[in-house]
Every structure is written in structure tokens, then in C-alpha cells.
C-alpha positions as CSV (number, residue, x, y, z in Angstrom):
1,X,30.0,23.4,2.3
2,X,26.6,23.2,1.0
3,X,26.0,20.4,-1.8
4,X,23.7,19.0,-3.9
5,X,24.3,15.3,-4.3
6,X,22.4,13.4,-6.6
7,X,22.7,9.5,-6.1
8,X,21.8,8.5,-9.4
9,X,21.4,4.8,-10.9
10,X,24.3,4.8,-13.7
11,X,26.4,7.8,-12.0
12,X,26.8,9.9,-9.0
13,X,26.9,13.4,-9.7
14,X,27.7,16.4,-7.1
15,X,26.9,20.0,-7.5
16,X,28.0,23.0,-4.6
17,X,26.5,26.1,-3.8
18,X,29.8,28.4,-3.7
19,X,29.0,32.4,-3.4
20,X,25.9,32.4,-5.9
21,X,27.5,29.8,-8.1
22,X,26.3,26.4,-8.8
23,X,29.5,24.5,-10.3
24,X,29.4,20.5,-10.9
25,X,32.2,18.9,-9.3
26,X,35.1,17.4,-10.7
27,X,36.4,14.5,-9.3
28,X,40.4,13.3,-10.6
29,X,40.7,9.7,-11.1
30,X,42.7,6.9,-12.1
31,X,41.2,7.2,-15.5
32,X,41.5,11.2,-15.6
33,X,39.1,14.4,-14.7
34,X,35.8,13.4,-14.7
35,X,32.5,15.0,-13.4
36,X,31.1,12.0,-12.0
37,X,31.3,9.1,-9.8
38,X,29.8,5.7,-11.5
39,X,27.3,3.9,-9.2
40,X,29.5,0.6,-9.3
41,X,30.5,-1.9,-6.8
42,X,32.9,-5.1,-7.2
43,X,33.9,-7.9,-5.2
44,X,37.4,-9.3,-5.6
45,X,39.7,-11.6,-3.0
46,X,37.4,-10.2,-0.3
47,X,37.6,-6.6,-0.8
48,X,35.2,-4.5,-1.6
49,X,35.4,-1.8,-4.6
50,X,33.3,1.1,-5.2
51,X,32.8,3.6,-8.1
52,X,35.7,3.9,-9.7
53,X,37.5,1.4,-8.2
54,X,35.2,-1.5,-9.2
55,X,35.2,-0.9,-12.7
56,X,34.8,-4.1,-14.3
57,X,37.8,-6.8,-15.3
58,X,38.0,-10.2,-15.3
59,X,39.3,-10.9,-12.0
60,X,35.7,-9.5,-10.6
61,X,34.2,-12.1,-8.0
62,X,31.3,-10.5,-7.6
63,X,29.5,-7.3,-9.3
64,X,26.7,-4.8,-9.1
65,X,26.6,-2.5,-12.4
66,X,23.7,-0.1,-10.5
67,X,24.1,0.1,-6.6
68,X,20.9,2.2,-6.7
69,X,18.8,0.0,-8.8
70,X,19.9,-3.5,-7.4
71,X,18.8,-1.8,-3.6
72,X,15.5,-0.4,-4.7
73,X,12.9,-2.5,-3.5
74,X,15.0,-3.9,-0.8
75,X,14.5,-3.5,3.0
76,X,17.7,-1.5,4.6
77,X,18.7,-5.6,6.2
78,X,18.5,-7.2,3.4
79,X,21.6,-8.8,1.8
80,X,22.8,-8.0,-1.8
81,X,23.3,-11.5,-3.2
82,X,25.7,-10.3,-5.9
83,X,28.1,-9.3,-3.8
84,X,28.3,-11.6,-0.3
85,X,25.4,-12.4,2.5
86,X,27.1,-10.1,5.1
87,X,26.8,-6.8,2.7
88,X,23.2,-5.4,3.4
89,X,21.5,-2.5,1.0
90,X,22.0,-0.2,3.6
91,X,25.3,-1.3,4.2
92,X,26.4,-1.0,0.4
93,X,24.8,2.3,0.1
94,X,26.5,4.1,2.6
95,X,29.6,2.4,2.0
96,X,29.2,3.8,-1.6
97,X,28.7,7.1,0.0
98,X,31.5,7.2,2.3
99,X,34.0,6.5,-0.5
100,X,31.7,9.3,-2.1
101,X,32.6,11.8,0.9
102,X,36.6,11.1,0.9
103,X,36.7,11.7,-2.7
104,X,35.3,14.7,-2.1
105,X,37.2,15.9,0.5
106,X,40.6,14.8,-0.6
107,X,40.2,14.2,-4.9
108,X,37.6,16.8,-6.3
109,X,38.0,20.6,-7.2
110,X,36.3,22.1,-3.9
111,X,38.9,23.7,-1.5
112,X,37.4,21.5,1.5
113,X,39.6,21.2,5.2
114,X,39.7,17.4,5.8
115,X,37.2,18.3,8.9
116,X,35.0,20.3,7.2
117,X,31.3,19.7,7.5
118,X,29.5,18.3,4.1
119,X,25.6,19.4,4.1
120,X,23.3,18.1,1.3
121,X,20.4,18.0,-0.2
122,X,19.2,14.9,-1.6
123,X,16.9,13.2,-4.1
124,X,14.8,10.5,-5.1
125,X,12.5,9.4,-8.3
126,X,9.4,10.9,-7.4
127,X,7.9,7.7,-7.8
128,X,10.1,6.2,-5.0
129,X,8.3,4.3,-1.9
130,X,9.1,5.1,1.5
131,X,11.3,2.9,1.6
132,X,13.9,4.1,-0.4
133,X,13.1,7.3,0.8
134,X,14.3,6.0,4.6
135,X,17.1,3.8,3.0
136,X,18.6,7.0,1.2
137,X,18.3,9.1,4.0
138,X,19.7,6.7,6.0
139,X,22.6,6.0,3.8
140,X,23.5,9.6,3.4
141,X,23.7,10.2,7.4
142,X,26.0,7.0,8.0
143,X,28.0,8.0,5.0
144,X,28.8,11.5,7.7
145,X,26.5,14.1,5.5
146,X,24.3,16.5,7.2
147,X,20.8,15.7,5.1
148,X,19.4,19.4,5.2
149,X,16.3,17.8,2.8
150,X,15.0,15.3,0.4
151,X,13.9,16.5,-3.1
152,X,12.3,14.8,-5.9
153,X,14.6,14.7,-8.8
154,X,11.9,16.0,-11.6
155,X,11.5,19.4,-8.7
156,X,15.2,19.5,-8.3
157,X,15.5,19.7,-12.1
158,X,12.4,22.1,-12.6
159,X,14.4,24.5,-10.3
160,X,17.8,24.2,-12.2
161,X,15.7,25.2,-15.4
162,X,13.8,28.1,-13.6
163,X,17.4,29.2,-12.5
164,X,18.5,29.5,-16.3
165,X,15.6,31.4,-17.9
166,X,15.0,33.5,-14.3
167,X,14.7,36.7,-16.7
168,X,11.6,35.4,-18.8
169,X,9.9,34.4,-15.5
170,X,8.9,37.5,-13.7
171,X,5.7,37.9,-12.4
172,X,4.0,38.9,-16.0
173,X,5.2,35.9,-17.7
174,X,2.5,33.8,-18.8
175,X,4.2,30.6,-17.9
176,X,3.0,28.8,-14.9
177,X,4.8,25.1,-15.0
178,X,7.2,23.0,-16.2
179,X,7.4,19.6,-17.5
180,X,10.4,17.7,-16.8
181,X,11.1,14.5,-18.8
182,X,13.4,12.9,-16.6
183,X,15.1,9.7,-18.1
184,X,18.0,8.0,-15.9
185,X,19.4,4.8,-15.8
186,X,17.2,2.7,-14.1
187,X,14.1,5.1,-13.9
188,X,11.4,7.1,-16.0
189,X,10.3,10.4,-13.9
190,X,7.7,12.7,-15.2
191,X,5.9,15.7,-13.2
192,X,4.8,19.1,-13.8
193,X,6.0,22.0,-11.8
194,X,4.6,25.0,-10.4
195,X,7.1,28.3,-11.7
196,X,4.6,30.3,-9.7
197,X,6.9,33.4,-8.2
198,X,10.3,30.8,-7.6
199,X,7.9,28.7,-5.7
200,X,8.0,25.2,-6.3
201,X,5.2,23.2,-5.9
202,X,4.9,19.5,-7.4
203,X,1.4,19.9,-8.9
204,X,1.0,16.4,-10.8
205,X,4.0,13.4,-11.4
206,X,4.0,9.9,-12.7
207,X,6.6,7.6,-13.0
208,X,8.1,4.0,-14.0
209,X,10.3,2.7,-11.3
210,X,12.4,0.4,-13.6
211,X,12.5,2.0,-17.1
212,X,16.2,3.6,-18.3
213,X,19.0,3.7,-19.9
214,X,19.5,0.4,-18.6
215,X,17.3,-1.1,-20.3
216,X,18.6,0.3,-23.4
217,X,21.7,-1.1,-23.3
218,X,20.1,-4.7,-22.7
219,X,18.1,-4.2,-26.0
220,X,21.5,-3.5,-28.1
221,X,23.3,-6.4,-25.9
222,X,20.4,-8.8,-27.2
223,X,20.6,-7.8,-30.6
224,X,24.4,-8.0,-30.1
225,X,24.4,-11.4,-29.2
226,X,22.2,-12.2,-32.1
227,X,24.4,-10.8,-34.8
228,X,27.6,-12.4,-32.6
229,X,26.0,-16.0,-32.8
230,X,25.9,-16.3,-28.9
231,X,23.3,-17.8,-26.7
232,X,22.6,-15.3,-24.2
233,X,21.4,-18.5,-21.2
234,X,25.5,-19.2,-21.6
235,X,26.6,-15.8,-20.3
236,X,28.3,-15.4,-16.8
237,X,27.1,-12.7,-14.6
238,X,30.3,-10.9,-14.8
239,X,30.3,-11.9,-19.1
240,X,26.9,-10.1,-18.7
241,X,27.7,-7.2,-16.6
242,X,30.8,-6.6,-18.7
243,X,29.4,-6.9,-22.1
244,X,26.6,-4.0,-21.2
245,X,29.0,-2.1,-20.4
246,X,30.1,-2.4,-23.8
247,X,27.0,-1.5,-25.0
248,X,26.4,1.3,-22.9
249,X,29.6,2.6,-24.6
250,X,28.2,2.1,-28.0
251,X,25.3,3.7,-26.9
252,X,26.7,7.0,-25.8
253,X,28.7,7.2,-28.8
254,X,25.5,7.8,-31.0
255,X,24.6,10.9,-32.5
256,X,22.0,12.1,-34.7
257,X,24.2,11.2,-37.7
258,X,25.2,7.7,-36.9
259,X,24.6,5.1,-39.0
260,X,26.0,1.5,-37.9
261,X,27.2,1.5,-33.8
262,X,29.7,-0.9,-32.8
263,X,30.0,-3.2,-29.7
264,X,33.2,-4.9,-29.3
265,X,31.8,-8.3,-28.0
266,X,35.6,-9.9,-28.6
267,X,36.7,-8.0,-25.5
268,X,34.7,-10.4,-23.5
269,X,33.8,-13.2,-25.4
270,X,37.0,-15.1,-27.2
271,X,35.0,-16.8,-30.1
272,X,33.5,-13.5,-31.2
273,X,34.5,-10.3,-33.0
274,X,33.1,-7.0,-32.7
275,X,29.5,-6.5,-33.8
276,X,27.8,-3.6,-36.1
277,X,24.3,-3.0,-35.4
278,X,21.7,-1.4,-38.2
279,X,20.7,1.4,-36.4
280,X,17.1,1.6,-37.5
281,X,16.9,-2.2,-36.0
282,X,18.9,-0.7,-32.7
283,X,15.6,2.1,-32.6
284,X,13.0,-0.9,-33.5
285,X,13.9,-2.4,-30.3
286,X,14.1,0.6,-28.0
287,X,11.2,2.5,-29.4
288,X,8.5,0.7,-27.3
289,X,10.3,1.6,-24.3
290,X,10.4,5.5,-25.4
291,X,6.2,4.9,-25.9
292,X,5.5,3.6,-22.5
293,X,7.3,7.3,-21.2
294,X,5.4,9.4,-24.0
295,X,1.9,7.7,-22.0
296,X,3.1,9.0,-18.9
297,X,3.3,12.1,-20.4
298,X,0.4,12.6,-22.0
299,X,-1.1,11.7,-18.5
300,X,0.9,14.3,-16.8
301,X,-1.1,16.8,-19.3
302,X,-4.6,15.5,-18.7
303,X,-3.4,16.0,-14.6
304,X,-2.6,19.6,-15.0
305,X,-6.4,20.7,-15.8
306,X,-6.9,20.1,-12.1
307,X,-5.0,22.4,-10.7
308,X,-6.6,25.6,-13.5
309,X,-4.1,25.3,-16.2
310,X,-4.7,24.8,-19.9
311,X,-2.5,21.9,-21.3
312,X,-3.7,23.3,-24.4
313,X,-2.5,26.9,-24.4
314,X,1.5,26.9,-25.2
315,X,2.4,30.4,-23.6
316,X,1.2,28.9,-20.2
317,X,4.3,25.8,-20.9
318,X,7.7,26.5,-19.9
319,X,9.2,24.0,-21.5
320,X,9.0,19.9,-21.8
321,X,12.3,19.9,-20.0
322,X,14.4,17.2,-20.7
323,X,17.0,15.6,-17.8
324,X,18.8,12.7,-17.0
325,X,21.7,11.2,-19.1
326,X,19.4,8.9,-21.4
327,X,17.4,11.5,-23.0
328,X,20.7,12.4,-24.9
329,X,19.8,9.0,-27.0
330,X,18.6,10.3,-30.4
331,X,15.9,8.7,-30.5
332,X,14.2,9.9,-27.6
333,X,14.9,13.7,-28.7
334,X,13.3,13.0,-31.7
335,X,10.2,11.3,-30.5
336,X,9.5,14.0,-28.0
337,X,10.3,16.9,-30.2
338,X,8.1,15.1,-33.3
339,X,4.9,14.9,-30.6
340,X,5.7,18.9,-28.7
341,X,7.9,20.5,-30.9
342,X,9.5,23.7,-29.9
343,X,8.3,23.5,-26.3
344,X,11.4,20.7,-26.2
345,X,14.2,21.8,-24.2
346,X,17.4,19.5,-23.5
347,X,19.0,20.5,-19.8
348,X,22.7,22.4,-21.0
349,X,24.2,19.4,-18.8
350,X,21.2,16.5,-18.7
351,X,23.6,14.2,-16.2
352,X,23.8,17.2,-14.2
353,X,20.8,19.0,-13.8
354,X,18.9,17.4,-11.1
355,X,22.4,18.0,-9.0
356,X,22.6,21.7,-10.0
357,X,18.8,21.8,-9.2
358,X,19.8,20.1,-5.2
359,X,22.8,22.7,-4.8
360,X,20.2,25.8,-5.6
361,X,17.4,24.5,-3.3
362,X,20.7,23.9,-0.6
363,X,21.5,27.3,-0.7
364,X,19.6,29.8,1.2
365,X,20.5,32.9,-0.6
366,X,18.9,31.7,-3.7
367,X,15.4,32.8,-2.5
368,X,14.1,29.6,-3.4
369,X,10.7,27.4,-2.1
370,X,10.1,24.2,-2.5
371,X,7.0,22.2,-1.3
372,X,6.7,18.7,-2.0
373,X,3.3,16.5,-2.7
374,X,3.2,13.2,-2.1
375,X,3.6,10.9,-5.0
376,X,1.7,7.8,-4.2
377,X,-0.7,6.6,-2.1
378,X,-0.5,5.1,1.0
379,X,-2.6,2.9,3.1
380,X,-3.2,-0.7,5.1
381,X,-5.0,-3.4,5.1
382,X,-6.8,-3.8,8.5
383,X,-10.1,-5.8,9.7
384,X,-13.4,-4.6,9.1
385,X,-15.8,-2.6,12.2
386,X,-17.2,-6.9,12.2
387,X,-13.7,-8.0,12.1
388,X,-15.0,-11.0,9.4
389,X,-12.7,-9.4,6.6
390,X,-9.5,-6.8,5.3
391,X,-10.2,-3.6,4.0
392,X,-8.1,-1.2,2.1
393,X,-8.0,2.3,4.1
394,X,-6.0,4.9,2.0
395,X,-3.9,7.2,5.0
396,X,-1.3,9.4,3.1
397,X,-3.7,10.5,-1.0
398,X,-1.1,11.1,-3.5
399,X,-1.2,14.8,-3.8
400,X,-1.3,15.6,-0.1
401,X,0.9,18.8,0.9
402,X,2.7,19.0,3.7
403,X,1.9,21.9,6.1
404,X,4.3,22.9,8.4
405,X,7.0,20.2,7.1
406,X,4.4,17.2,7.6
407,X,0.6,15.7,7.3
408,X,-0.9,14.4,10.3
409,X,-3.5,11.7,9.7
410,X,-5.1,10.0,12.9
411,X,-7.5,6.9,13.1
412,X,-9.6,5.8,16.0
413,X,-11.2,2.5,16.6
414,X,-12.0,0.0,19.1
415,X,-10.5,-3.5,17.7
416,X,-12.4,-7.0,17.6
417,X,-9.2,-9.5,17.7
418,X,-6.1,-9.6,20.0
419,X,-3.5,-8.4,17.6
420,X,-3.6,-5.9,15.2
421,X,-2.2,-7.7,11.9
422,X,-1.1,-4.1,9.9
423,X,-0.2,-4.5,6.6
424,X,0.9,-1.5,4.7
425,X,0.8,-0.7,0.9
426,X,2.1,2.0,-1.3
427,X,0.5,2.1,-4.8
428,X,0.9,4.7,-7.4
429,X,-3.0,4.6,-7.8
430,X,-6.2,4.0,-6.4
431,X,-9.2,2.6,-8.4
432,X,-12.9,4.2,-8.4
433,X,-13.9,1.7,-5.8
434,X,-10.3,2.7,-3.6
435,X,-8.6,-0.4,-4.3
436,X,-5.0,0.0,-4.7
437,X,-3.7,-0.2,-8.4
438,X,-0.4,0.4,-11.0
439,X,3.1,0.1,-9.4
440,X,2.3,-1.5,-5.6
441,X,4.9,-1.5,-3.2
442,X,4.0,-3.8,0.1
443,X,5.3,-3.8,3.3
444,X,5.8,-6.5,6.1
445,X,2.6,-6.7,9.2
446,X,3.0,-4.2,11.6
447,X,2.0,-6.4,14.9
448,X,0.8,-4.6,17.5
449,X,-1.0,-5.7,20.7
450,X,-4.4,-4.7,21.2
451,X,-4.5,-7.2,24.3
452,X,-3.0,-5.3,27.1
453,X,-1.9,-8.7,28.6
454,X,0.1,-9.6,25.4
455,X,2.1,-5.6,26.1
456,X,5.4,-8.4,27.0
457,X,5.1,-10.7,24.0
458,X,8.2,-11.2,22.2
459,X,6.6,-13.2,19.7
460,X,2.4,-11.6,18.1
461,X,3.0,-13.7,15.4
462,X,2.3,-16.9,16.8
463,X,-0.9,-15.4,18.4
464,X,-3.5,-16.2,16.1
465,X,-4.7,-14.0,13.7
466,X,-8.2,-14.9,14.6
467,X,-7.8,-14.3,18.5
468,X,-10.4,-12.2,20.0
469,X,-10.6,-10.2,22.6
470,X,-11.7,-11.1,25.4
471,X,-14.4,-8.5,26.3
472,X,-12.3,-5.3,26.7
473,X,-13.8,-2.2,25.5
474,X,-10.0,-0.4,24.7
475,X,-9.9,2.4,22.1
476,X,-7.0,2.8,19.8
477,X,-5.2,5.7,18.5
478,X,-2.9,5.3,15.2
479,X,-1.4,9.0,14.3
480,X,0.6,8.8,11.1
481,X,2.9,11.7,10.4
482,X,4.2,12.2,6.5
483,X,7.4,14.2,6.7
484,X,8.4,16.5,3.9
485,X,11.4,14.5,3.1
486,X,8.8,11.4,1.9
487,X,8.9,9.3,5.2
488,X,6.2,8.0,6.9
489,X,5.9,7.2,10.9
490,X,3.4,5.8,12.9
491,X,2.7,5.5,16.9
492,X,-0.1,3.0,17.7
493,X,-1.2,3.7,21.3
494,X,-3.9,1.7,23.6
495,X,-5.3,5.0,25.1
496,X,-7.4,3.1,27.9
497,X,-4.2,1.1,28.9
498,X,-1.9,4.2,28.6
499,X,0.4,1.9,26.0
500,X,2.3,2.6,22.8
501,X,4.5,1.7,20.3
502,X,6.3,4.2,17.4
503,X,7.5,3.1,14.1
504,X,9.1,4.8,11.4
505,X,8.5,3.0,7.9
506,X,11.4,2.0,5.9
507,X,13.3,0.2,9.0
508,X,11.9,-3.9,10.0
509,X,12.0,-3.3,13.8
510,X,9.9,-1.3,16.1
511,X,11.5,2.2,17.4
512,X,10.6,2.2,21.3
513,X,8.6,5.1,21.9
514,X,6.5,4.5,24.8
């Protein structure tokens, strides 16, 4: 069975490629049918709960409301401190994704046998590091998935809407992209798509790796608190966690008609009632945090002019495309449809489509291409030709296109000191000068041994970083592969020693690949 699975920060939701047909699963619960699995985990007397399971109650010990946003920006060994210091991210993620995997097997409406092989394709925010490209990847593999790729969620929902309007995109349609406004959770996703005869290309994206629907529901919680008298610093985590969960239910009750939304703050907090908000003060707050996505926007338009196309002439638009479950808050609608009118198009399922999107690309009957760019740059800080200072050398431009499934970048050099200190960056910009800039993601040294007598050391990092050589002449070869699915590898190699080491970014130990 071929599925697209799309790992998302408030919900899970799985789409499969059955005979031409692209239906969203439905899972059967303890709480009824739903079409969705939410992305929570709970501690409680030791045991561990996931999705379902964990929804919230007062006996909770321990709580994450996001599994996908409380890993991002964690290295796969690192512990989740909400939860217990044995749990790691990796660990929780594919954990989540095993429980994922029997529900689908033995609780959902697919006709599966219980041995029956699950293949997906994946996604990620386009604006996710290498990291969590590795960590997903990862997850999804010890979880007992066959990955067959990694997509980026706006590409995976530009090829959902190219699959609904395939009759006004033959080749004498004027339209050459897509925008997709993708609005989750826990992220903001923007990026213009290629429609180019059903083969698409990522052509320009920006992003904001913590902006969502998440952050909406804090904005009603504090004004909740407000109107309930309660100091906010006095809140439990689990009081916390619970009571914007309350608010994301108020939230998703609001319609274009609403006037006054209610959060019942009694169900967690004894001296309080519930609480009606003035919904022009619940869009006050919120409306800066729609702004920061309409910039992105408007930078995704200025972007297109590089690749030939007029961000000024409509017929060449598709559509402003809007995905993910938080662009069905009325305010963002209205904003976006106030600023590009008619070219606004709401997904028929916004929770859905980057899933429907993953199960299209999955199938291979549906005549479909995709070629991803990379979304950020990324590079290291190494020592100068003197070796008296760091410089910034950009590897993997944001933009590059794999060829043949990867890019190969190589660097030769002879080195001045006796370890090679490498300390990586992703950045989702570079200034004039090439200094990295906006959202920077940095990675731990790489320590590699430039020394052939230190090839045995367990421990280059109490070799000084100042250390020279001592009048060897060696050259060095670093060949960096970017893989289509957003990893990156490396293999450093002494070539006059006949030495090397490999590394694939996104794990904290060396792979042995001499």
C-alpha cells in the first residue's frame, strides 16, 4: 500500500493511493471516526500515551501538546524534558509513528493484511534544516515504513491543487505557478510552484519555522486569562497545556459570523467560569501574526521575477492556494483575499491537502515529477588559507537542484593546524558580503584529523584548536553530497595518507566509512 503521510504539528493526517483514487483515511477511535491522528504524547504512572491516547486529563504526569514542534530543533539523542530523560526526539517520534502504523493496519478504513508492507512519502516545512530532515526520515524507517521520498509540504500541496483543476492546465494554459499559503500548527510555509507540464519544480519558498496555529491559541489563552482574573506565572504545565486546548476549541468553532467565542477556563481552573472574548479584540491580537506571513508573501512575488514570470500579470497565477488547518481562521481568509482577491483559493480539505498531495506524488501511475530545490543555505565555518581566522564558505546555495537525485560539491585544501575544527550552519539567507543571515540553524564541530598521527584519537577535542602541523604538506578532500530527500553527507579524506571519515548530518556520531 502506497501512502502519503503527512506528520503534521497539531495532527497527523494519512492519504492512500488506491487504483487512481486519493482518499484521506479514517481512523475509528475511542472518541468516534475521525480523519486524523492528533500529534500528542502523555506521561502517566510510567506509561507512555500517544495520539489519541494521551489526550489530556488531570491525571497527566507529563505532556507534549505538539510532538513535531517540541523535537524541531533537537538533535535525534537529545531527551524531551517534558516527558522523562530516557525518551529521546528520535525515540518519541518513531514511537508516535509506530502507534501510527498499527492504527493503520488494524483501526482505519484501508483493507490492509497485518503483514502488509506500508510505503510513504513524506514531508517537511520547506524551511526545515537538515536535521529534521534526517530525524523524520529516520523516524519513519524505525516506525517500519518504506520512505520511497521526502517532499516539501507547500510542493506536496501544489500537486494536490494541480490534481483538481488538471483540465484548465494543459499545455495552452497561461498558468505557470502556484502559490501555496501553507499555515499549520507550529509553522508558516510559503513557496511558488512550477505547473509547467505536471512537472513540479520548487522555483522560490520562504518560511517561519515557529509561526501557527499555535500561536493563536496562546493569544486567546492570554486574553482569556485576562478577562478570567488569572495570573498566567501561576499556571502548571499540564493547567497550561490543557487550557490551550480549550482555546484551540474555541478557536475552530469560529466562523465568519461569530461574534463573542467562548473558552471554558472552569474546566481547568476551579475559581473561574467560562470566558467570552470580543472578537475584534481576539483579531487585534492575532493580526500581527497574519502580517509577518503576508511579508513572506509578498517576498515570494518579488522571487518569481527570477525565474521569467510576471508577478504582475494574473492569467500567469494559478491560484494563492491556501493549506494547512489554520488558514480556516477567518481572519486569515480575509486578510489574504482583501490584499489578492479572487486569485484566493481555500484547499476543499486544508488539513488534508499536503497528505492527498504525498499519496499523488507516491503513486506512479499519476504521471507526476517532482524536483526539489534546496531551501536554505548551507555552509561552515573553517580557518582561513593563513589559518589566523574563521571564514564563512556557503557549500549547498538555496536554490540548488538536484541532478540525478543529488548535488555534489567538493573542496580541496591543504590545512595549517592539526585538527580540522568544522562547524556547520544552515541559514535561510546569505548577506551581500555572504555572511549568513534570518533563521540560522547551527550544528555541533565536525573534528576531523588532519594529523595523520592523531588517525587513533578518541578524544580531537582536547587537541588544541591552535595546534599546527608539524610540516606535512597533506591535501584534503571534503565531497558533500545533498540528496533529494534534504539530507546532507560528507566524507573528509587525507588523500596523501589514504584516510577518511563519512558523516551524514542530522546524527552526533561519525558513520565509519573508511
Amino acid at each position: 500500500m502506497r501512502l502519503g503521510i503527512d506528520f503534521g504539528t497539531t495532527r497527523t493526517v494519512v492519504a492512500a493511493a488506491v487504483d487512481g483514487r486519493y482518499p484521506v483515511v479514517v481512523f475509528e477511535t475511542a472518541r468516534g471516526f475521525s480523519d486524523f491522528v492528533p500529534g500528542l504524547a502523555a506521561q502517566s504512572g510510567g506509561r507512555l500515551d500517544l495520539g489519541w491516547e494521551a489526550l489530556l486529563d488531570g491525571r497527566t504526569e507529563g505532556a507534549v501538546r505538539s510532538i513535531k514542534r517540541t523535537i524541531t530543533g533537537h538533535y535525534p539523542d537529545d531527551p524531551v524534558p517534558e516527558l522523562n530523560e530516557r525518551t529521546t526526539a528520535l525515540d518519541l517520534v518513531a514511537q508516535y509513528l509506530r502507534r501510527l502504523r498499527r492504527m493503520l493496519l488494524e483501526s482505519s478504513n484501508l483493507e490492509l493484511a497485518a503483514d502488509e508492507p506500508l510505503e510513504a512519502m513524506v514531508a517537511v516545512p520547506a524551511n526545515a534544516s537538515t536535521r529534521q530532515r534526517y530525524l523524520t526520515v529516520e523516524a519513519f524507517t524505525r516506525a517500519g515504513f518504506k520512505v520511497l521520498g521526502m517532499v516539501n509540504e507547500p510542493t506536496a500541496a501544489a500537486i494536490e491543487y494541480a490534481y483538481n483543476h488538471i483540465s484548465g492546465l494543459g499545455r495552452r494554459s497561461p498558468k505557470r505557478y502556484v502559490v501555496v499559503y501553507d499555515l499549520g500548527g507550529g509553522t508558516f510555509d510559503t513557496s511558488a510552484v512550477s505547473l509547467t507540464d505536471r512537472r513540479f519544480e520548487l522555483i522560490a519558498t520562504e518560511g517561519i519555522a515557529e509561526l501557527g496555529g499555535e500561536d493563536f491559541d496562546a493569544a486567546i489563552l492570554r486574553l482569556a486569562l485576562r478577562a478570567a482574573g488569572s495570573d498566567p506565572a501561576s499556571l502548571s504545565a499540564i493547567e497550561r497545556a490543557r487550557l490551550l486546548e480549550l482555546c484551540r476549541e474555541a478557536k475552530e468553532t469560529l466562523t465568519t459570523s461569530s461574534k463573542r467565542p467562548l473558552v471554558e477556563v472552569g474546566e481547568v481552573l476551579r475559581d473561574a467560569g467560562p470566558v467570552t472574548l470580543d472578537l475584534p479584540v481576539v483579531y487585534d491580537e492575532i493580526e500581527p501574526l497574519v502580517m509577518r506571513t503576508l511579508v513572506e508573501l509578498d517576498n515570494i512575488f518579488e522571487q518569481v521575477r527570477g525565474f521569467g514570470i510576471d508577478p504582475e500579470n494574473p492569467r500567469e497565477l494559478g491560484a494563492v492556494y491556501l493549506v494547512g488547518g489554520s488558514t480556516a481562521f477567518p481572519l486569515v481568509t480575509r486578510l489574504l483575499r482583501e490584499r489578492y482577491g479572487r486569485k484566493v483559493l481555500l484547499a476543499p480539505q486544508p488539513h488534508a491537502a499536503t497528505a492527498v498531495g504525498l499519496a499523488i506524488a507516491a503513486d506512479p501511475d499519476s504521471g507526476v515529477f517532482v524536483r526539489e530545490a534546496a531551501t536554505r543555505h548551507f555552509g561552515v565555518w573553517r580557518e582561513s588559507e593563513a589559518g589566523r581566522e574563521k571564514v564563512f564558505d556557503p557549500i549547498i546555495n538555496k536554490g540548488a537542484l538536484p541532478e540525478g537525485g543529488r548535488v555534489l560539491v567538493e573542496r580541496r585544501y591543504r590545512p595549517v593546524h592539526a585538527v580540522g575544527h568544522l562547524r556547520y550552519l544552515e541559514c535561510s539567507g546569505l548577506t551581500s558580503w555572504g555572511q549568513p543571515s534570518g533563521d540560522l540553524t547551527p550544528w555541533g564541530a565536525i573534528l576531523f584529523p588532519y594529523d595523520p598521527e592523531l588517525v587513533n584519537c578518541r578524544d580531537l577535542g582536547s587537541i588544541p584548536p591552535e595546534q599546527r602541523l608539524n610540516g606535512t604538506n597533506d591535501e584534503i578532500l571534503e565531497s558533500y553530497s545533498y540528496r533529494s530527500d534534504g539530507t546532507i553527507a560528507v566524507r573528509i579524506e587525507n588523500l596523501s595518507r589514504g584516510y577518511g571519515r563519512g558523516y551524514v548530518l542530522g546524527q552526533e556520531h561519525w558513520v565509519d566509512a573508511r
